[in-house]
N, C-alpha and C positions, 0 to 999 in steps of 0.2 A: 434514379432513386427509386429504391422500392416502394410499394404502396401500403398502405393497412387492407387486407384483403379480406375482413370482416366488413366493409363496408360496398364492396365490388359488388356483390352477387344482389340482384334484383329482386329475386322471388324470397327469398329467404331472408329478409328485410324485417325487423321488429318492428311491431305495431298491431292493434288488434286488425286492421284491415287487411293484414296478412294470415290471418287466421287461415281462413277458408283454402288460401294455396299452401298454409303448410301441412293442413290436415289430409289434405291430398298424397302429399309427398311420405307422410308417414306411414300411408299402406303398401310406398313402394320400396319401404326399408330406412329413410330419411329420420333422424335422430337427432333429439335436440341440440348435441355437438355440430352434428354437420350445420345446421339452420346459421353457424355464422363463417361457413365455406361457399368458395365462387362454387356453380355449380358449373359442369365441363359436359358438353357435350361429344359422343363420340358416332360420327356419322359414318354408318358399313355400307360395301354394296355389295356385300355378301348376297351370294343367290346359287341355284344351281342349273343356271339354264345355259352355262359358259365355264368353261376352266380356267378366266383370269380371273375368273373369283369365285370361285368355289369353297376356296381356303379361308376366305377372309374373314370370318364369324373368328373363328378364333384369333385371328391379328387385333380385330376392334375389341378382345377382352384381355389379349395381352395392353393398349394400350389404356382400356380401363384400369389395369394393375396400375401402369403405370401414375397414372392421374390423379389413382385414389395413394398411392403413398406420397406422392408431390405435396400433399394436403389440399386436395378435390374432390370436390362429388362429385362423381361422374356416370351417365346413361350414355349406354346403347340405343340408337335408332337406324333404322333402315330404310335405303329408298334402291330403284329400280336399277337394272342393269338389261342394256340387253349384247348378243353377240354378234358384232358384223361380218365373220366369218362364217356364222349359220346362216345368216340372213344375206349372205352376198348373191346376186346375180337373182334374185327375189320379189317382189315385192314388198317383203317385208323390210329391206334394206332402206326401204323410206322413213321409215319408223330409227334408224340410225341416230342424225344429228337433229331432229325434234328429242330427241333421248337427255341429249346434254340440258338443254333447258329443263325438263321434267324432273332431271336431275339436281341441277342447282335449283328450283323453284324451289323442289320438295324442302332442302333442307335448309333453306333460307326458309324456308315457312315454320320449321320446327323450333331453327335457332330464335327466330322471332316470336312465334308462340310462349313458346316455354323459358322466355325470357332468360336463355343463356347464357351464360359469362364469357367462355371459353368456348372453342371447337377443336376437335381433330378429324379429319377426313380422311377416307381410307378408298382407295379408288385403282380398278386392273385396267378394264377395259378402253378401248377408246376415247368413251366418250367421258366415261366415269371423271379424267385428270380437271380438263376443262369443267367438266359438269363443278367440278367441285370446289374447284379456284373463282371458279363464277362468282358461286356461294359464296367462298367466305370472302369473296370483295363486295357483295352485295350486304352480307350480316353485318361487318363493324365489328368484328370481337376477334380479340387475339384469338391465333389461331394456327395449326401447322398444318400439312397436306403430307400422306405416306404411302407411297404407290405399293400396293400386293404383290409389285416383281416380276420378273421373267419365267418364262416356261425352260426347261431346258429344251437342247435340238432333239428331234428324233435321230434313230439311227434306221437304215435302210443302203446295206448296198456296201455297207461297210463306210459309210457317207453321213455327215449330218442332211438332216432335211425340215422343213417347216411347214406350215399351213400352205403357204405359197407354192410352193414343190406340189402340190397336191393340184390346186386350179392349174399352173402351166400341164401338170400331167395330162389331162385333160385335153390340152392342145395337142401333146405327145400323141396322145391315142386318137385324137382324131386324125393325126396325119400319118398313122396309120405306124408309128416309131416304138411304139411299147402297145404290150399285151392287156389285155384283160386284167390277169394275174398282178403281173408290175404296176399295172394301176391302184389296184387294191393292197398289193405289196405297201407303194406308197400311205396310202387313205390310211392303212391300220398304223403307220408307225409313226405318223407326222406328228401327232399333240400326243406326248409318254407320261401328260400330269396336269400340275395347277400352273398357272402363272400365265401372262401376256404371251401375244406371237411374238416369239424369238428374237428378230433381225432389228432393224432401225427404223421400225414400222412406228406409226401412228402412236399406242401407248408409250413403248419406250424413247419415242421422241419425243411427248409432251411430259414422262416420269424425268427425262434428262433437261429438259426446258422449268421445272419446277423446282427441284433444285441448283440451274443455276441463275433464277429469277430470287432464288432465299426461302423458297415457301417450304421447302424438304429439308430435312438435316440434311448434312453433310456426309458423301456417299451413300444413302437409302436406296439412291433410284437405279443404281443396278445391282442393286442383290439379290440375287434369285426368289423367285416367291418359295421355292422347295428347299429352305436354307434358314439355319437358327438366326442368323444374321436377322432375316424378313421381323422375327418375333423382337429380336432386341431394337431393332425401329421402332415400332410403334410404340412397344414401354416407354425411351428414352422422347416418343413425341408426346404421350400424356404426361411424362416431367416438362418437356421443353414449354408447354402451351402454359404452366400454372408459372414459370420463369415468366414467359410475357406478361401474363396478367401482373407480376409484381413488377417489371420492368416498365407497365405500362405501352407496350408496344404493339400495335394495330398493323391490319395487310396496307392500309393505307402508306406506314412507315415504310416497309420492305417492297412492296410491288410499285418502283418509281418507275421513271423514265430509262433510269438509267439500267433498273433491272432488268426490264425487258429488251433493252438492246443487248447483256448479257445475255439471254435467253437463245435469242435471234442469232447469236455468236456462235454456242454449242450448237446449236442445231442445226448452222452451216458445215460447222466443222466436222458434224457428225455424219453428215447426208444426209438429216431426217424427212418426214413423209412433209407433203406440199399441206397436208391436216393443219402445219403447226402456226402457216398464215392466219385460217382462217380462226382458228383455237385464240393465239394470241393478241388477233384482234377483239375476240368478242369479252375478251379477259380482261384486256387492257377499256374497255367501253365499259364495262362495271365496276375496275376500280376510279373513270375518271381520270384515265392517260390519252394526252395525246400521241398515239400511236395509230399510223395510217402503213398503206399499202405499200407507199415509196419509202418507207423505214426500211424495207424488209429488201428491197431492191438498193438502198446503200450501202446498207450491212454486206451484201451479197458481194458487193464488186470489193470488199478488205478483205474478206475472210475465206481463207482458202481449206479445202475439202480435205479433211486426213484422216479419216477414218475409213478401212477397210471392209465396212459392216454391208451383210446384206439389206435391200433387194439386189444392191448394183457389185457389193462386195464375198468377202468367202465367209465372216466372221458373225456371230451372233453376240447379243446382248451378256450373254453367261461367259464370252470370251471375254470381251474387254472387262468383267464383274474380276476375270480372275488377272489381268493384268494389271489391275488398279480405280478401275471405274471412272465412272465420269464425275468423279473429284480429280482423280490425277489427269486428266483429259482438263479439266477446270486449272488446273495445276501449271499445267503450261501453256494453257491458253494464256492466263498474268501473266506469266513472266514474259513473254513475248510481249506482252503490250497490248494486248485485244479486248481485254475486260476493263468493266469498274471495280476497281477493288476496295471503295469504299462505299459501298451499297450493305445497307443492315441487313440481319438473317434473322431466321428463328431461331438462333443461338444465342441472339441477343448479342451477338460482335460483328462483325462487319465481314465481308466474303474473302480479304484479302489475310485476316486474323484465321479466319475457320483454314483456310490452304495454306498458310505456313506450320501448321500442325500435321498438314496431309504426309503422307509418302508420295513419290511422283510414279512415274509407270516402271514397272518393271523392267528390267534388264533382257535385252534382247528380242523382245516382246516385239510382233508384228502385225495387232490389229489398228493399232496409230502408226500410219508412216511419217516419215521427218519431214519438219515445215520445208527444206528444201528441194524433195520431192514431192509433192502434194498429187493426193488425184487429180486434183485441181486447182487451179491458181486462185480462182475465187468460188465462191456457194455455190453449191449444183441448186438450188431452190431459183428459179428466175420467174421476175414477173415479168411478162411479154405486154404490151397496148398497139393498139392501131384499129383499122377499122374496123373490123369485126370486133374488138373487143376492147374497148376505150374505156374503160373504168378499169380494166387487167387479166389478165389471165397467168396460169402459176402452170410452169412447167419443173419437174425434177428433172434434170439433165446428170446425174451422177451416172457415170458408164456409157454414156450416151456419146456415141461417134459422130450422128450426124450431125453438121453444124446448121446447116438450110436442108429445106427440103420443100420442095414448090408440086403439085398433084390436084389434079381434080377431086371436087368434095362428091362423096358418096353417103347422101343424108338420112337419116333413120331421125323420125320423132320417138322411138320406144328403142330402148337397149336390148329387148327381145328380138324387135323386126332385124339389129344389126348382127346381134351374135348369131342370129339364125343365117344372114349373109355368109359370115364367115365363115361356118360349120360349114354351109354349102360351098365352099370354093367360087362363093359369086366376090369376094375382094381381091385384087391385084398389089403388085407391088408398086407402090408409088402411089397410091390411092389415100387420100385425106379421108379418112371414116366420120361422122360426124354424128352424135348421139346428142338431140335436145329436148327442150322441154324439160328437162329434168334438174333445171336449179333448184332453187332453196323456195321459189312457191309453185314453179311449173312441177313438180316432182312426186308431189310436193315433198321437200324434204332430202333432196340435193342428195342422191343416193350415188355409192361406190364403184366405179366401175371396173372394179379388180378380175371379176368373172371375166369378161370380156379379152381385156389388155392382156391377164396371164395364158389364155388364150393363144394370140396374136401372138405371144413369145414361144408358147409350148410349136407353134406352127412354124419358128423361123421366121416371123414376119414384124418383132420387136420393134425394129428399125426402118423396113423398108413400107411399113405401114404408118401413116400419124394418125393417131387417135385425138379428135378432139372432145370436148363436150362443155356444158354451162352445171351439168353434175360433178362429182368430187372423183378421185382414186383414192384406192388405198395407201397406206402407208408401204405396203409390199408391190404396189405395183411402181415396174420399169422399164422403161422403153420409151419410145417415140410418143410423148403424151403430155395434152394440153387440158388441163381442166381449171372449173370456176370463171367461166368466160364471163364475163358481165359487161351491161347488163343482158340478164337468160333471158331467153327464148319468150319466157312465158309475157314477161312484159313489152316485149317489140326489140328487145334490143335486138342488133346488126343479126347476130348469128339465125334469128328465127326468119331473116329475108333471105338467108344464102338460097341457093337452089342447086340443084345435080347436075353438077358438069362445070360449076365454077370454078376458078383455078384461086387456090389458096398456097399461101406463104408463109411457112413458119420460119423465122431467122433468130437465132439465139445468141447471135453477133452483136445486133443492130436492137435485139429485144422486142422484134416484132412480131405481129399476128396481124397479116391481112389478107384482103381478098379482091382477085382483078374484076372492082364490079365499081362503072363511077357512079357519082355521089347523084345524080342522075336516076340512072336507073333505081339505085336505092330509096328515094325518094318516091319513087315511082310505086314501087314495091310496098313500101310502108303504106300508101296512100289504100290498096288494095290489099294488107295484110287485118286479118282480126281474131281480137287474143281467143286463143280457146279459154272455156270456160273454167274458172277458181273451184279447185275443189273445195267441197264447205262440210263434208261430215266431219265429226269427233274431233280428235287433236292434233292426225296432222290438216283438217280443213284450219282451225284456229288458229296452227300454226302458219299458213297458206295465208291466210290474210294479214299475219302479223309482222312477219320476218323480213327481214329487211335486204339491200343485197349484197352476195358473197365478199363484196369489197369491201364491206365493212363487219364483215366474221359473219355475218350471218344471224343479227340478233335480233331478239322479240321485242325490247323495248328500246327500238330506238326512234325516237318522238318526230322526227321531218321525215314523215313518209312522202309529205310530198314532195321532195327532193329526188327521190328514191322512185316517185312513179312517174318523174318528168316523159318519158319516150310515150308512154301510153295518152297523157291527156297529149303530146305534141299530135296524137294521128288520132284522138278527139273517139278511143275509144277503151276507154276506162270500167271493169269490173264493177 
């Protein structure tokens, strides 16, 4: 039942006690008509320090058109963005996923401030999706989420190519396989515009996890950012958002249990980046879902891999946009049987309502192969446990041939000391690489290690090398690689006792991660291990003391830290 939506809106409330906030609002254009409309906010992360959002200042006033003909009032506000791509192999890549909170804080703080009705969020980057769904499970106000979209591929070579093409080049030329020239060939023609990295990376695995959780209309999240399509989004989400508020329907209603096991479903099926564990747990911690670690590892062993998409694939985001998108990708996920199909949306109908209206995938079309072929029988996304890492660690295995592979650990506490290794030709094949300290507080800030791994592939050494780390990969990165081991380095856990020359076992059969060292010696080890010191300046020190560990997304406020810092008081030496 619809609501009377003269009564909705907070601030614009009759009463002389509202004086003083309407006289505000009327030097920002606010008329005494509007004074009995919800007010809408419309949250950008428009910026220009990155091409997945470059564009978006104009997407967040296409969806103000939108919201203001719905019969809303609606503001523009802005918060931060930054690019993990500029910042990869960096320092500054620590500053990455402390982003997503700064993110969602910011606009949780505005919707909250400015006592808003309604939200739409507009989000390219990485971090921006999460950042944003954070938000609006943190705000309480209907609400929709509309991704900025995909970059197109470059062209180079007569070849598409991406960001990622670029870091393995790198490898290329350092092994001596392409020129100067070819390098640069690559660098100038990889990013041709605006929109997200191309492939099954990180954004477009959490823009394809948002809409099939309900939070995005129906096919938004792959339509290119360089495409009218992009502009007709976000209008039809500043209608879709003043529909909720008459409908009365909150992210509470849409972000259930059951949606995020949707979520978890596409993004097996798609190969997305190992980001969308850590993503959708900290999502699901905000809306108040019980979603844990071993969700993602159930889901994994039903849902089998059919998407031909890069890092492990030939095909980009803007391919499958033109074979039907991940609606028709949603499309037969149901009818197969792998979804809930009666999970509500921002449409105000329920997800199995929204895809009997879709078109399914086009005819002949080969970046979904048929469920009887799969890349894979079940998720390339696995969570691995054992001793080294007994809370979990998240491997991508799409493309990935090896099934074990057992090597001596070659440890680096800094991802400089190891990529400087490898440029040197001091890693072998067979060699367990090991990069720590660089969790969510040793890191501080749990940074990417795409520089590295794309690297190790450009070299030939994808496979015959295991990368492990307690830091993250990118959504582009693929190969032989173990990250979010918990608990890191930084707190005592297992991987900060490994030592050089111990023999490690990655098994993706059996879903392990260990190491030949008994429980003995490790004891022993702990008893003479002591944490390096918590960084404490600015926000990622604040962050450093707040966050929680990777197994549980990675979040700032989650209230049993001491749960969370059991290993440290066990060896009695706590920060």
């Amino acid at each position: 039942m619809k609501k009377d939506l003269r009564i909705k809106s907070k601030v614009f409330s009759e009463g002389a006690m509202k004086a003083p906030n309407r006289a505000m609002l009327r030097s920002v254009g606010v008329t005494d008509e509007d004074f009995q409309k919800p007010m809408i906010g419309i949250a950008s992360t428009w910026s220009e320090v990155t091409p997945c959002n470059i564009h978006i200042h104009d997407l967040a006033v296409s969806a103000k058109k939108g919201a203001r003909e719905a019969g809303g009032v609606p503001f523009i506000f802005n918060t931060i963005t930054v690019s993990d791509g500029i910042s990869m192999g960096t320092d500054g890549m620590r500053y990455s996923l402390p982003s997503r909170d700064v993110i969602a804080d910011s606009i949780e703080t505005v919707v909250g401030a400015e006592n808003l009705d309604g939200l739409v969020a507009i989000g390219g980057c990485d971090k921006n999706i999460p950042g944003c769904l954070i938000a609006i499970a943190n705000s309480e106000v209907p609400a929709v989420f509309v991704y900025g979209g995909t970059i197109a591929p470059g062209k180079h070579n007569g070849g598409d190519i991406d960001i990622v093409s670029v870091f393995e080049g790198v490898g290329q030329h350092n092994n001596g396989d392409i020129s100067d020239d070819t390098l640069r060939g690559i660098e100038c023609a990889a990013c041709p515009g605006a929109g997200s990295c191309g492939g099954m990376y990180t954004a477009n695995t959490m823009a394809s996890a948002a809409e099939a959780m309900g939070m995005s209309l129906p096919g938004s999240s792959s339509n290119p950012a360089e495409n009218n399509l992009k502009a007709a989004d976000c209008e039809a989400a500043g209608r879709a958002v003043y529909n909720l508020l008459e409908l009365d329907i909150y992210p509470k209603d849409i972000m259930t249990k059951e949606a995020f096991e949707n979520a978890i479903t596409v993004v097996m099926a798609l190969g997305g980046s190992t980001n969308a564990i850590l993503h959708l747990l900290a999502i699901a911690h905000a809306i108040e879902v019980d979603l844990t670690i071993d969700d993602f590892n159930r889901l994994q062993k039903q849902v089998p891999h059919i998407a031909d998409l890069k890092p492990s694939g030939r095909f980009v985001m803007e391919d499958l946009h033109r074979v039907g998108g991940v609606q028709a990708v949603m499309k037969l996920l149901l009818e197969k049987g792998y979804l809930h199909g009666d999970c509500m949306t921002v449409t105000g109908k329920t997800l199995a309502q929204n895809l009997a209206e879709a078109p399914g995938l086009a005819e002949g079309q080969e970046v979904i192969v048929p469920f009887e072929k799969p890349k894979r029988a079940d998720g390339p996304l696995v969570v691995l446990k054992g001793n080294l890492s007994p809370r979990g660690a998240v491997a991508k295995l799409s493309g990935v041939k090896v099934k074990v592979h057992t090597g001596p650990a070659r440890v680096f506490d800094t991802e400089k000391e190891a990529t400087a290794a490898v440029m040197a030709n001091e890693i072998n094949d067979g060699d367990v690489l090991v990069i720590r300290y660089v969790g969510p507080k040793g890191g501080p800030g749990m940074p990417e290690m795409l520089s590295i791994s794309a690297i190790l592939v450009g070299k030939g050494m994808g496979e015959s090398v295991a990368l492990l780390t307690d830091g993250r990969f990118s959504g582009g990165t693929h190969g032989l690689v173990v990250g979010h081991i918990a608990p890191e380095a930084q707190v005592g856990g297992p991987i900060a006792l490994l030592k050089e020359g111990d023999t490690v076992t990655i098994d993706s059969i059996k879903q392990e991660i260990t190491m030949a060292v008994s429980d003995e010696e490790l004891e022993a080890r702990r008893k003479a291990w002591t944490a390096p010191p918590l960084y404490r300046k600015g926000v990622l020190g604040k962050y450093a003391h707040n966050v929680s560990c990777s197994s549980r997304g990675a979040v700032t406020d989650y209230l049993n830290r001491q749960e969370d810092a059991y290993v440290l008081e066990s060896a009695g030496k706590t920060n």
